[in-house]
KOLGUZA-672328 format. One record per residue (C-alpha): x negated, y, z; residue number from 0; residue in one letter. Coordinates in steps of 0.02 Angstrom, whole numbers. Each point is the difference from the previous one (the first is absolute). Layout:
N
c1 / c2 / c3 / n / res
X / Y / Z / NUM / a
...
***
This chain:
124
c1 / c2 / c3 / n / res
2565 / -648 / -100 / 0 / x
169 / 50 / 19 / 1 / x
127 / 8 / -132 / 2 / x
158 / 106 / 2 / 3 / x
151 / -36 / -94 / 4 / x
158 / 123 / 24 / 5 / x
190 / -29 / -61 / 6 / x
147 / 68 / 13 / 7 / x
8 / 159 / -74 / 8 / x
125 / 66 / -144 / 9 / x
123 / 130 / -9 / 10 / x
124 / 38 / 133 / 11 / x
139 / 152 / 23 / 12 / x
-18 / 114 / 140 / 13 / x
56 / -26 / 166 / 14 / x
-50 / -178 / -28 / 15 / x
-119 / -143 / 68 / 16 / x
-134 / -118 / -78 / 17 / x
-127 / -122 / 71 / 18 / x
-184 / 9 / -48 / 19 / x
-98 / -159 / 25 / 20 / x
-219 / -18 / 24 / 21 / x
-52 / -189 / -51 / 22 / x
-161 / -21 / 78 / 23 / x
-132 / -130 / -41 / 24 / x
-183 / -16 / 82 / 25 / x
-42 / -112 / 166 / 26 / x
-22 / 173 / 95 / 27 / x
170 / 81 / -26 / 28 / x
80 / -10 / 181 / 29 / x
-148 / 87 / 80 / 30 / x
17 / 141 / -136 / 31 / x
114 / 175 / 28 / 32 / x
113 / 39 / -156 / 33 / x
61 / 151 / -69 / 34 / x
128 / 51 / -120 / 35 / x
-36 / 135 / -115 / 36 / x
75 / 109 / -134 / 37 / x
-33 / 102 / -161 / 38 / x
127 / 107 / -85 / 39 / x
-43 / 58 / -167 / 40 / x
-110 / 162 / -6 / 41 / x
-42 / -17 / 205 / 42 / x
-144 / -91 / 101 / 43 / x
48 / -156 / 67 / 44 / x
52 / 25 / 169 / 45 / x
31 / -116 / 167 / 46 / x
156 / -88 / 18 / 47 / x
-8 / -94 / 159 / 48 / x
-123 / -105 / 64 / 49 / x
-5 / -172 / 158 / 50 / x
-122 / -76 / 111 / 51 / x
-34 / -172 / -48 / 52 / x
96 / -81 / 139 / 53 / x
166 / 112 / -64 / 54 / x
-3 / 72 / 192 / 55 / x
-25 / 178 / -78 / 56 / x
67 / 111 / -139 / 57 / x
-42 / 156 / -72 / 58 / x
96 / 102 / -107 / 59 / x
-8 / 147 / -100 / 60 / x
117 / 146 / 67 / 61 / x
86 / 5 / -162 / 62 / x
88 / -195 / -12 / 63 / x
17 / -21 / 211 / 64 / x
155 / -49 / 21 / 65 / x
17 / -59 / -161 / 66 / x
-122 / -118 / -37 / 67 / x
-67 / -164 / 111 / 68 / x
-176 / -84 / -44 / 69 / x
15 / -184 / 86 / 70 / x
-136 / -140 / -40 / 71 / x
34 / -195 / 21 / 72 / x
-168 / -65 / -9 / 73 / x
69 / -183 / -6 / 74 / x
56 / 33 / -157 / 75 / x
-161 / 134 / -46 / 76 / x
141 / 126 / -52 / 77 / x
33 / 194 / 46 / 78 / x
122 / 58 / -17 / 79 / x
87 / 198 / -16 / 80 / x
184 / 13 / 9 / 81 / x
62 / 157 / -53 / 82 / x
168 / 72 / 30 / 83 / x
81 / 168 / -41 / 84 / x
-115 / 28 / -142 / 85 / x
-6 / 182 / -109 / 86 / x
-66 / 58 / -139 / 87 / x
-183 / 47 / 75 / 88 / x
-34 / -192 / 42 / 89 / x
-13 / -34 / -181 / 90 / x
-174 / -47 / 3 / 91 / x
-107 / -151 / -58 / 92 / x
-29 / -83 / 155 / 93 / x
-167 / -80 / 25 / 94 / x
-33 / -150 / 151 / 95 / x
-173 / 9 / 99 / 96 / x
-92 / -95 / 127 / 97 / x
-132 / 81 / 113 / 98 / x
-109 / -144 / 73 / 99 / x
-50 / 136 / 133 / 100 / x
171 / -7 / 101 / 101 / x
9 / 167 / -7 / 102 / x
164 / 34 / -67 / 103 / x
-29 / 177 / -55 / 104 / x
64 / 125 / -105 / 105 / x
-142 / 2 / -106 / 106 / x
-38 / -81 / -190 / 107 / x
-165 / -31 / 42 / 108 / x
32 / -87 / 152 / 109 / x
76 / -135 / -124 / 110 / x
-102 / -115 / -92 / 111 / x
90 / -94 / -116 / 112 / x
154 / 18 / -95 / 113 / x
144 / -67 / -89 / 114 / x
55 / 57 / -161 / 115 / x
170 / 115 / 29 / 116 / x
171 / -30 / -16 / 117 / x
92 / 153 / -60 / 118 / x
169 / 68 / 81 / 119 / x
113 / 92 / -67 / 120 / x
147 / 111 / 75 / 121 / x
117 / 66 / -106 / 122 / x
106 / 165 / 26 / 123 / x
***
């Protein structure tokens, strides 16, 4: 199996940046897509961005591109999102998954496992 371990969420002002990191473990991880979700309270959780598991392609949702870059160094089994210019709306719980598939969709179910969340905050 794969286990998913995100970090660096917490509470930032708006107009401002923060770094999300995906620790991966399992023997299989390089081969798999990944995908960063999100959940605001009250709403389904919807698709963040998502990479191919050589990093050579992205996909983003139309709401963070520009704003928001998914990279993956699968030296270190680590993805990453960096996320700049943040508002209000991205306040979210933001949830790391791997699709063994290589699909890199847009899709939950395309996603098979999960980390636990790391919750982001954007104040005013």
């Amino acid at each position: 199996q794969v286990q998913l371990v995100e970090s660096g969420g917490g509470l930032v002002q708006a107009g401002g940046s923060l770094r999300l990191s995906c620790a991966a473990s399992g023997r299989t991880f390089s081969t798999y897509a990944m995908g960063w979700f999100r959940q605001a309270p009250g709403k389904e959780r919807e698709f963040v961005a998502a990479i191919s598991w050589s990093g050579d392609r992205t996909y983003y949702a139309d709401s963070v591109k520009g704003r928001f870059t998914m990279s993956r160094d699968n030296a270190k089994n680590t993805v990453y999102l960096q996320m700049n210019s943040l508002k209000q709306e991205d306040t979210a719980v933001y949830y790391c998954a791997a699709d063994p598939f290589g699909a890199a969709g847009p899709r939950t179910i395309e996603y098979d496992f999960w980390g636990q969340g790391t919750q982001v905050t954007v104040s005013s």
